[in-house]
C-alpha positions in Angstrom: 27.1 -6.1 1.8 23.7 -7.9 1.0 22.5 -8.4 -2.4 19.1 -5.7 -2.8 17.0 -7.6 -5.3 15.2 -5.3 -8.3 12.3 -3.2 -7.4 11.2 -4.0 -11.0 11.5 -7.6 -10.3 8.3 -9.9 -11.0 8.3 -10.4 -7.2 8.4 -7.4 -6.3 5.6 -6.4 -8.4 3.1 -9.3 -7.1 4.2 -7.6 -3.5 3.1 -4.6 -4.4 0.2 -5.7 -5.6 -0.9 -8.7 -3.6 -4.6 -7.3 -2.8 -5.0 -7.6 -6.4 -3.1 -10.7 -7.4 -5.4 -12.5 -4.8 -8.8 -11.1 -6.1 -7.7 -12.0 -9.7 -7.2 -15.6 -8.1 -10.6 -15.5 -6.5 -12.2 -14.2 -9.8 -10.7 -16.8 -11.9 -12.1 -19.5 -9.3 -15.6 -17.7 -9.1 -15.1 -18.1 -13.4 -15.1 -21.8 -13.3 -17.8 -22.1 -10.4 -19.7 -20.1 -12.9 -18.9 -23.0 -15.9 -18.8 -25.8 -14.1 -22.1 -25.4 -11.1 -23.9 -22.7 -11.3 -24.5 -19.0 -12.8 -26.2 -17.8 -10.2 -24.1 -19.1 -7.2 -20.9 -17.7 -9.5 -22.7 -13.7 -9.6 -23.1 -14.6 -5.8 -19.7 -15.1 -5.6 -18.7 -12.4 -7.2 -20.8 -9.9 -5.3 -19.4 -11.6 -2.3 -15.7 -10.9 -3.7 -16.8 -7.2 -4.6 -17.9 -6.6 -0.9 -15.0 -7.9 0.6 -12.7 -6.0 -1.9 -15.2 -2.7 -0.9 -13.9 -3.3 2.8 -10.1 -4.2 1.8 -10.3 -0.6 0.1 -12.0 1.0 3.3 -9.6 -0.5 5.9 -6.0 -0.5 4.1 -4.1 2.1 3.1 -3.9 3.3 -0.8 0.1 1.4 -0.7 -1.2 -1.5 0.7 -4.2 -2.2 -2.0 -1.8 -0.9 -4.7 -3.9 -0.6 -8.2 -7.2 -1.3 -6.2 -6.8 2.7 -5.1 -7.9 4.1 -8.6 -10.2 7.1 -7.1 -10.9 8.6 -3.9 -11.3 6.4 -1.1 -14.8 7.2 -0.5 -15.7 6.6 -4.5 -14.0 3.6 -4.7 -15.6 1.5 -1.8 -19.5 3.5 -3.0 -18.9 2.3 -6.8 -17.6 -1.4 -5.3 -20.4 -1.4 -3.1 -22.9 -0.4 -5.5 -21.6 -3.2 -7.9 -21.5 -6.1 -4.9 -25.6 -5.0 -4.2 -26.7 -5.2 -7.8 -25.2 -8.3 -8.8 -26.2 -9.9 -5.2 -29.6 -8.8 -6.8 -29.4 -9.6 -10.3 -27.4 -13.3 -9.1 -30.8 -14.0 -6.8 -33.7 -12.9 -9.5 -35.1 -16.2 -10.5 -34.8 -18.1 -14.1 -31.0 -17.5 -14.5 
C-alpha cells in the first residue's frame, strides 16, 4: 500500500495555497522594481497584480484561491478592484 504523505506537510500547504504563494512572488518582484527602477512603474505593477488577482478570485473556485477567498465573492473581486483602479491612478499622477 502507497505511502499518503501529511496533509500538514509544507507541500501540501503551498498546494493549497498556490494562488497566493504566486502573488506573494509577484509582489516581492514588483518590491524590488519599486527599489531598484521606478516607483511609479512598481504601483503600476502592483495595480496590474491586484486586477489580475480580482479575476483569479472571479473565475476560480473559493478551494482553488485558498486564503484569497476572505469575503463574499462579489466583495472580494469590488474591494480588489477598487484597489487595482486607485493605485493605477495614484501610480500615473505626475511628480512621484
Amino acid at each position: 500500500m502507497p505511502q499518503r504523505s501529511s496533509p500538514f506537510s509544507l507541500s501540501a500547504a503551498l498546494r493549497r495555497q498556490a494562488v497566493l504563494v504566486v502573488a506573494l512572488c509577484a509582489l516581492a518582484a514588483v518590491v524590488v522594481v519599486g527599489v531598484l527602477v521606478s516607483a511609479s512603474l512598481a504601483g503600476a505593477m502592483l495595480a496590474g497584480l491586484l486586477g489580475v488577482l480580482a479575476i483569479l478570485r472571479a473565475v476560480l473556485p473559493v478551494r482553488t484561491v485558498g486564503a484569497l477567498a476572505v469575503r463574499s465573492r462579489g466583495l472580494d473581486v469590488a474591494v480588489l478592484v477598487l484597489l487595482a483602479v486607485a493605485l493605477g491612478v495614484l501610480s500615473s499622477s505626475p511628480n512621484l
